[in-house]
C-alpha atoms as one frame of an Amber mdcrd trajectory, in Angstrom:
protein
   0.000   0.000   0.000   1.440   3.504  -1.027   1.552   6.645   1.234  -1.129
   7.902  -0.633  -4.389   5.006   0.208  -3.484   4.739   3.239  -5.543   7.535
   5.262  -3.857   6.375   8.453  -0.792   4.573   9.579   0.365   3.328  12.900
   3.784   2.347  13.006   6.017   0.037  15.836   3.207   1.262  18.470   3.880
   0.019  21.918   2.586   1.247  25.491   2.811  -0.697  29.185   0.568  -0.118
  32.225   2.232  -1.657  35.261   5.062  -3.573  33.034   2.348  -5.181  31.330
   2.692  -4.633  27.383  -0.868  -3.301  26.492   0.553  -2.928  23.205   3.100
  -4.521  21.238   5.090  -3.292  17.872   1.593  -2.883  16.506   2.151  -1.955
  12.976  -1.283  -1.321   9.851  -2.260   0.861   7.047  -5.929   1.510   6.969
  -6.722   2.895   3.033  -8.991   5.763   2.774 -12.801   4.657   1.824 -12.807
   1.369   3.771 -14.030  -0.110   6.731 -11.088  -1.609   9.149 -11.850  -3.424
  12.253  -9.889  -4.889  15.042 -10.865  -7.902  16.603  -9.327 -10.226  19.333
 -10.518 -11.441  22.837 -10.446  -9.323  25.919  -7.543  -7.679  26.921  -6.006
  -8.158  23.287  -5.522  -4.204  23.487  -7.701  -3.401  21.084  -9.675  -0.434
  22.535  -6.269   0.583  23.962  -5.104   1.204  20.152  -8.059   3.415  19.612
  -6.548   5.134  22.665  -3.646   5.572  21.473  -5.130   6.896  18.176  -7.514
   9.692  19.433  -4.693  10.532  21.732  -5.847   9.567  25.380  -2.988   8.107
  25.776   0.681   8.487  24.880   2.987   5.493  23.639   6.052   4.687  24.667
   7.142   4.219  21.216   6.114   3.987  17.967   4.771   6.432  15.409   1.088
   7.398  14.562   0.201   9.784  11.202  -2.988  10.558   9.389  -3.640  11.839
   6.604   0.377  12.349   6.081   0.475  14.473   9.387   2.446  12.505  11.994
  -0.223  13.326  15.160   1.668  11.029  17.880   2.202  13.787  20.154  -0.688
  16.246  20.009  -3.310  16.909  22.247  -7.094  15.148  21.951  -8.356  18.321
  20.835  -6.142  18.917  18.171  -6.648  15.610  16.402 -10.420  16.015  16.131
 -10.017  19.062  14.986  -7.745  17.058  12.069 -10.924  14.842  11.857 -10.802
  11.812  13.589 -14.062  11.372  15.765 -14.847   8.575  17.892 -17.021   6.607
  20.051 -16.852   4.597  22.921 -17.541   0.857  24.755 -19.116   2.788  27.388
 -21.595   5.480  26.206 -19.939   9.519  27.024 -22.925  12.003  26.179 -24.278
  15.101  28.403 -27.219  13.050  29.933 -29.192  16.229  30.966 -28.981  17.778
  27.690 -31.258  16.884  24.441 -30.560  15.012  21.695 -29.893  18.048  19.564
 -27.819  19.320  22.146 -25.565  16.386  22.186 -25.068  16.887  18.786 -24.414
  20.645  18.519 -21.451  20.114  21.017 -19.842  17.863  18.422 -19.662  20.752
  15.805 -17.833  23.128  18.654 -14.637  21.949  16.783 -15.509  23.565  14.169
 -16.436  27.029  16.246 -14.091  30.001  13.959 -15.592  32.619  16.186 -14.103
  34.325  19.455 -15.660  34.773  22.491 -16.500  38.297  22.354 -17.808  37.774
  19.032 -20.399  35.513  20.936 -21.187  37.788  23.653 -21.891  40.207  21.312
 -24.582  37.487  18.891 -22.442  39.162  16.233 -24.246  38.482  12.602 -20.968
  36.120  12.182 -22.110  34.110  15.221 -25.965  33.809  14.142 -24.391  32.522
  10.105 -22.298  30.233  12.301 -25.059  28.428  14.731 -28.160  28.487  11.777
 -24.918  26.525   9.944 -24.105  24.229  12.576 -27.869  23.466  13.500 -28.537
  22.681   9.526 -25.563  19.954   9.678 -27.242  18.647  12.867 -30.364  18.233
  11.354 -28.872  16.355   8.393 -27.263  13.676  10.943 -30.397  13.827  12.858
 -32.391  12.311   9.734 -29.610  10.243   8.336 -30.099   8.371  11.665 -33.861
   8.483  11.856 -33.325  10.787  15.542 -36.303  12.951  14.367 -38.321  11.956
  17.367 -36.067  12.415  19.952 -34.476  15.448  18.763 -35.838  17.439  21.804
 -35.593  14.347  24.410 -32.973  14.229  27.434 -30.599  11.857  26.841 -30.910
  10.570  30.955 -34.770   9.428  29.639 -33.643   7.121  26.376 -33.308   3.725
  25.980 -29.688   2.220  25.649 -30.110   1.730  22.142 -31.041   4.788  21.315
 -28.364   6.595  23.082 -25.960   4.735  21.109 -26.974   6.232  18.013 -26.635
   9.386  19.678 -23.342   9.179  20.182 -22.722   8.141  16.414 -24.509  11.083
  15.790 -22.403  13.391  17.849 -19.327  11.499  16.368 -20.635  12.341  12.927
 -21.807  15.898  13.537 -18.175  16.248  14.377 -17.975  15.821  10.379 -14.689
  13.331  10.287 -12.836  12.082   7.410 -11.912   8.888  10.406 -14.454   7.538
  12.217 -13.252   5.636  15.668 -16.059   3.227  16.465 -15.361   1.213  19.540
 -18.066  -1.651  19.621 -20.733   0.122  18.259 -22.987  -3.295  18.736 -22.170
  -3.542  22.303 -25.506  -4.104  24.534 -27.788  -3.721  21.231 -30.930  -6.330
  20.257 -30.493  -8.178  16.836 -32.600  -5.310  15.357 -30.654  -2.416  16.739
 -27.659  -4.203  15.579 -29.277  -4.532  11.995 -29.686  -0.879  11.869 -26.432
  -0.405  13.315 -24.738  -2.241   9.908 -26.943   0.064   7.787 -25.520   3.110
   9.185 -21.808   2.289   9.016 -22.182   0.883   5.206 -24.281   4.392   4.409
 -21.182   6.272   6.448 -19.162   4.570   4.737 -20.561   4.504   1.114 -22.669
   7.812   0.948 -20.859   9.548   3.182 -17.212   8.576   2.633 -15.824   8.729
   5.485 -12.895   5.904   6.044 -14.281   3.771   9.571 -12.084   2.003  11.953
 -14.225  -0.069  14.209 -13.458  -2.625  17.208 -15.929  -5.460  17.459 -16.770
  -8.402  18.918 -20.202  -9.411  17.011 -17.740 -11.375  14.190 -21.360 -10.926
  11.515 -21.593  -7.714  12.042 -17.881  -7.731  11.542 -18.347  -9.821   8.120
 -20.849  -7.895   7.240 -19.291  -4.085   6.795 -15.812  -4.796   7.119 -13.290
  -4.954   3.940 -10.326  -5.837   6.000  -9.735  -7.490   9.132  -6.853  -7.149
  11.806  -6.777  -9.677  14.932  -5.048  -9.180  18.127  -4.157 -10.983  20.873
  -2.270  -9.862  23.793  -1.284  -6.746  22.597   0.405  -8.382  19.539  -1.033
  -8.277  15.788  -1.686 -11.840  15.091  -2.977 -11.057  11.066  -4.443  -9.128
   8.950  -7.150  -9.594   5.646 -10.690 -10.315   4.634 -12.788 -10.937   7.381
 -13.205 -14.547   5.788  -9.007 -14.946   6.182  -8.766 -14.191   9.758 -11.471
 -15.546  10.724 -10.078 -18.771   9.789  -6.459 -17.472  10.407  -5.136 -20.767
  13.408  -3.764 -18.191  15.467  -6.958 -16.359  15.518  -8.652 -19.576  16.347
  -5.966 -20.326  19.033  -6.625 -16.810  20.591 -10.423 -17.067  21.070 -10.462
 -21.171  21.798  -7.444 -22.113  23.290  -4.619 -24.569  21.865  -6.544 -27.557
  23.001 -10.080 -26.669  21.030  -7.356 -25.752  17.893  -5.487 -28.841  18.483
């Protein structure tokens, strides 16, 4: 893969909590306009390389660059403002604030205006909001929200506030989309729905997804490539079909004995 597909590269990544290696030389290319997903059993560091991505945490070595911009030491802030977004295992949204709410604080990144500007509800200010709350809306019916647009996010059902945080990911308006088990704690339906949305992210909206996941046909299902890990380690890499299938993969989730 040349410099140019690949969208993002992590190179020789490595970070230890407590001398245990959470990472290991973790090396892959995603190319721009697919859907890449890490998979592995718990504690394979997966989530910790989305981490590591988004910035949360620093490595101990290694080297981390998107879109040709080597981001391995800047802030969180500065890297969505790049355009990575993400979301996480366990759901992060402003519970006592709507819906729309939620997702108007995802397009603060975008804010060009200074604070006296917005003390002032300069005619800059009001352009800025009406252009903020039209991208909102657009996210709001791409993932049918229309009925809870105005609802408290404390009153919603799990499944619902899931989709609100892809929504505040996406209002966000990334190029890289972190999704960090986006099935997690969703019904068969809700996960159905879920695979629509990150094919029509994806496809209509082209923006490049990099998604952990357990639920391996939801993983079949949207992903073009495939990496397994297993205790920190990259164990391979290719079509979902491959790894699947891969013995070490096998070995990771069963145990020598089942692959023996």
């Amino acid at each position: 893969m040349s410099a140019d597909d690949a969208i993002l590269s992590v190179e020789s990544l490595a970070v230890a909590f407590g001398g245990v290696k959470a990472v290991d030389d973790v090396s892959f290319a995603v190319r721009r306009g697919e859907v890449f997903t890490l998979i592995g059993p718990n504690g394979a560091g997966k989530t910790t390389v989305f981490n590591l991505i988004s910035r949360l945490y620093n490595p101990m070595r290694g080297r981390i660059v998107f879109e040709g911009n080597d981001i391995t030491a800047l802030p969180a802030h500065r890297v969505a403002a790049l355009g990575i977004s993400r979301t996480f295992q366990n759901i992060e949204l402003f519970e006592h604030a709507t819906v729309l709410q939620n997702l108007l604080i995802g397009r603060q990144v975008h804010r060009k205006t200074a604070l006296w500007e917005e003390i002032l509800f300069l005619p800059k200010v009001r352009r800025q909001e009406y252009a903020f709350r039209e991208h909102v809306e657009k996210v709001i019916d791409l993932l049918d929200l229309q009925h809870y647009r105005d609802s408290h996010v404390a009153g919603l059902p799990y499944g619902i506030r899931k989709v609100v945080e892809l929504g505040r990911a996406l209002a966000m308006q990334p190029r890289l989309l972190l999704m960090d088990e986006p099935s997690s704690g969703l019904n068969v339906e809700e996960t159905e729905d879920m695979a629509f949305w990150i094919q029509d992210i994806n496809q209509d909206l082209d923006i490049t997804v990099v998604m952990v996941e357990h639920d391996m046909s939801l993983v079949s299902r949207v992903s073009h490539r495939v990496l397994a890990l297993n205790q920190g380690a990259v164990v391979t890499v290719g079509t979902p079909k491959d790894v699947q299938s891969h013995p070490g993969v096998v070995e990771a989730y069963l145990g020598k004995a089942a692959h023996a």
